[in-house]
C-alpha positions in Angstrom: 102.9 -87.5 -29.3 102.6 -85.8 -25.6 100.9 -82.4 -25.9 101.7 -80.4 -22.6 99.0 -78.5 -21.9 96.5 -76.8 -19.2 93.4 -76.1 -20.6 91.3 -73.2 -18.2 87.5 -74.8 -18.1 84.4 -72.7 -17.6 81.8 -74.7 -16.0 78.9 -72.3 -16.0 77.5 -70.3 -13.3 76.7 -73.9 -11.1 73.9 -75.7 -13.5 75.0 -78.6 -14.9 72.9 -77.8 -17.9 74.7 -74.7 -18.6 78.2 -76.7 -19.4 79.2 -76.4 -22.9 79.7 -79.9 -24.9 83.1 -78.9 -25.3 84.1 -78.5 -21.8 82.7 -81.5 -21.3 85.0 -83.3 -24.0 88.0 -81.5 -22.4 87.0 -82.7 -19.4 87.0 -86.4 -20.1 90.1 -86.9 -22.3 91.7 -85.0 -19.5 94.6 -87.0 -17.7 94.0 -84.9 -14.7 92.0 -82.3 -13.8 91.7 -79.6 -11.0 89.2 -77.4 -9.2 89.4 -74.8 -6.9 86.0 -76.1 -4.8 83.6 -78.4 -4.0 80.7 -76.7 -6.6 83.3 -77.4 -9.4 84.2 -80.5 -8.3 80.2 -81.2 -8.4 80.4 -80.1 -11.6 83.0 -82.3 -12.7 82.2 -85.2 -11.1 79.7 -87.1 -14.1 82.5 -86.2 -16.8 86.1 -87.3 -14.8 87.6 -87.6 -11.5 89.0 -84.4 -10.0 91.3 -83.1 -7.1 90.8 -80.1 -5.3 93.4 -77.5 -4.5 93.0 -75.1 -1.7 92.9 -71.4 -2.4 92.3 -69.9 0.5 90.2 -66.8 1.1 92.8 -63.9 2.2 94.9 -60.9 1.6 98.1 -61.6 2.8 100.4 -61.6 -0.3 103.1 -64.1 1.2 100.0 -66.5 1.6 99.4 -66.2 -1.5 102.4 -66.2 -3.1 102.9 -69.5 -1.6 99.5 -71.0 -2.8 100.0 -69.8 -6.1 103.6 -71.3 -6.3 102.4 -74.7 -4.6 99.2 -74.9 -7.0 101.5 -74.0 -9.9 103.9 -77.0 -9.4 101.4 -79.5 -8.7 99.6 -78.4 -12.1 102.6 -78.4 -14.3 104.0 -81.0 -12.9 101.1 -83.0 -14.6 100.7 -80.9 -17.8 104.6 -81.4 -18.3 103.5 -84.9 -19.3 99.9 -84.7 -21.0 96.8 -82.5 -20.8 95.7 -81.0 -17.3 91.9 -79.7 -17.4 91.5 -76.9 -14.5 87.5 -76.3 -14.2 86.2 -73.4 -12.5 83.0 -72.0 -12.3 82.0 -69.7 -14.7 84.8 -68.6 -17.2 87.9 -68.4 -16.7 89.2 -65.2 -18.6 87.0 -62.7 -16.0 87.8 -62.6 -12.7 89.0 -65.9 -11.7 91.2 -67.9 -9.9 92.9 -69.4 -13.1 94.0 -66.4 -14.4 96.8 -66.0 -11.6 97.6 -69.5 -11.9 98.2 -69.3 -15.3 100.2 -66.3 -15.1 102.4 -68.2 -12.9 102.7 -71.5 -14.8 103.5 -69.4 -18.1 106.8 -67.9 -16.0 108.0 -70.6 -14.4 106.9 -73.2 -17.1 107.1 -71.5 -20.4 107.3 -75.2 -22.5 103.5 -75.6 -21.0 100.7 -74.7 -23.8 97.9 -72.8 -22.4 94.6 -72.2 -23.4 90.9 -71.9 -22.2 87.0 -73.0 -22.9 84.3 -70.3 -22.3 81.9 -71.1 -19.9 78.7 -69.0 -19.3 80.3 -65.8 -16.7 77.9 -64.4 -14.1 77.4 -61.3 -16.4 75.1 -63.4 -18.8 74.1 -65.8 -16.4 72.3 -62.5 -14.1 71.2 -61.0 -16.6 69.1 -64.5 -17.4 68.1 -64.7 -14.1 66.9 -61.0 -13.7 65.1 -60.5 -17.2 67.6 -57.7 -17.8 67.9 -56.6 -21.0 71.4 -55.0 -21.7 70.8 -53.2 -25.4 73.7 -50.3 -24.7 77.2 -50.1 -23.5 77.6 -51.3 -20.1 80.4 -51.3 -17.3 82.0 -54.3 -14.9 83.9 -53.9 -12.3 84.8 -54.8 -9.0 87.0 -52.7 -7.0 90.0 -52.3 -8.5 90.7 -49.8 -11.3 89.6 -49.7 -14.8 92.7 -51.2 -17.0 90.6 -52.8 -19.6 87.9 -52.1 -22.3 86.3 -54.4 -24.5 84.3 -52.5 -27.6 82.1 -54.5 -29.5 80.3 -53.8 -32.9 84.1 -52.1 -34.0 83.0 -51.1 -37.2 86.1 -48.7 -37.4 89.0 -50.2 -35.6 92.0 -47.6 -36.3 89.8 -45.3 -35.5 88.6 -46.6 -32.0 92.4 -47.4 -31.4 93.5 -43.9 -31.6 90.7 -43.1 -29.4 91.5 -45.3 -26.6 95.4 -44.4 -26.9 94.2 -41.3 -26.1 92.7 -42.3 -22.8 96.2 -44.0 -21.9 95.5 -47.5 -23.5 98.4 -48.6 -24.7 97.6 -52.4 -25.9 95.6 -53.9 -28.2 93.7 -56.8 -30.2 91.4 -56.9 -32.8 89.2 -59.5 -33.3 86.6 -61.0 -35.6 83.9 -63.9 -35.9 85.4 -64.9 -33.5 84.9 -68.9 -33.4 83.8 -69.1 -37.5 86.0 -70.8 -40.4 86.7 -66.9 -41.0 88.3 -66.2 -37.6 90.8 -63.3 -37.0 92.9 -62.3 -34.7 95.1 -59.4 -34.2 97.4 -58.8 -31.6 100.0 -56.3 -34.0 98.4 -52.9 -33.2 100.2 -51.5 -36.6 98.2 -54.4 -38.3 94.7 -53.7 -37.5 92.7 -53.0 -40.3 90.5 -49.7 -40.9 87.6 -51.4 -41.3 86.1 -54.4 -39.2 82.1 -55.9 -39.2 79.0 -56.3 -36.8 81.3 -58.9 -35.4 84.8 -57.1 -34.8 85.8 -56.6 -31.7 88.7 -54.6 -30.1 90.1 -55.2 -26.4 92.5 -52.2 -25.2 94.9 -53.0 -21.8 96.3 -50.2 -20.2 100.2 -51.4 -18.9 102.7 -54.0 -20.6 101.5 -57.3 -19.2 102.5 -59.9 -21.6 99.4 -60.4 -24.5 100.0 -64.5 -24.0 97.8 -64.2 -20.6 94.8 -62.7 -22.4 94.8 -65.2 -25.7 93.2 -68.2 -24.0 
């Protein structure tokens, strides 16, 4: 049976040592896989040959529009018949360049499966490097506005939900241990339960884009 699929790959923040064991299996029963640059394609290189696709550095939307739609074909055009691994360096749900290919994939190419591996962000990865210590909320950003929130430790989910619809957040999903035999998932904001554990999680979107880009 042919599974058509693109798999997002975090590769770390540029050690080798940092790239998980199952990136590294995604990698290598891969039929193809992409980068976006020569660090990832470093990065790749012990585990399976790689092709690089250009994504140049600008602002011009009809530039991009047209990398994005090039990128798109020659990606799906492979994942249409078998797996396609796309590494990237560090993970690629935050910031990063497979998060607008994938948006564009999904539209064009809805028959494509898509999903991602975490790789270690440049969030944890500084905080290594530094000796910083987070203990207490935090905030990331770069310059755009703030659409998202991720609240961890969501001990009271209904209750958080209501808090952040207040503050104009109008989608959201529940999660808990995450990544255990007892993994849950809830995208149905009418389904989220009143109570969650030290391991619950809530991420709230502000506008309607569609919940498929954020489920790797």
């Amino acid at each position: 049976m042919v599974i058509n699929m693109l798999i997002g790959v975090g590769l770390g923040p540029g050690d080798p040592e940092l790239i998980t064991l199952k990136a590294i299996v995604a990698l290598k029963k891969s039929d193809r896989v992409y980068v976006p640059g020569r660090l990832a394609a470093d990065l790749v290189a012990p585990y399976a040959d790689c092709e690089i696709l250009d994504f140049p550095m600008t602002k011009d939307d009809e530039v991009l529009n047209k990398v994005w739609d090039r990128n798109a074909e020659i990606v799906a055009g492979d994942a249409k018949d078998g797996t396609v691994s796309f590494g990237l360096i560090g993970d690629p749900n935050f910031f990063s360049t497979f998060s607008h290919l994938r948006r564009v994939v999904h539209d064009r190419y809805p028959d494509i499966e898509i999903t991602t591996i975490p790789g270690i962000s440049s969030i944890t990865s500084f905080a290594s490097k530094t000796g910083t210590a987070i203990d207490s909320s935090f905030e990331v950003r770069d310059s755009t506005p703030i659409n998202s929130k991720i609240i961890l430790k969501a001990r009271n989910p209904r209750d958080i939900v209501d808090s952040l619809e207040s503050e104009g957040f109008t989608e959201f999903i529940f999660a808990e241990r995450l990544f255990s035999n007892d993994e849950t998932i809830i995208a149905d904001k009418e389904k989220i339960p009143i109570k969650g554990n030290y391991f619950s999680i809530i991420y709230a979107k502000k506008g309607n884009e569609n919940q498929e880009y954020l489920n790797g």
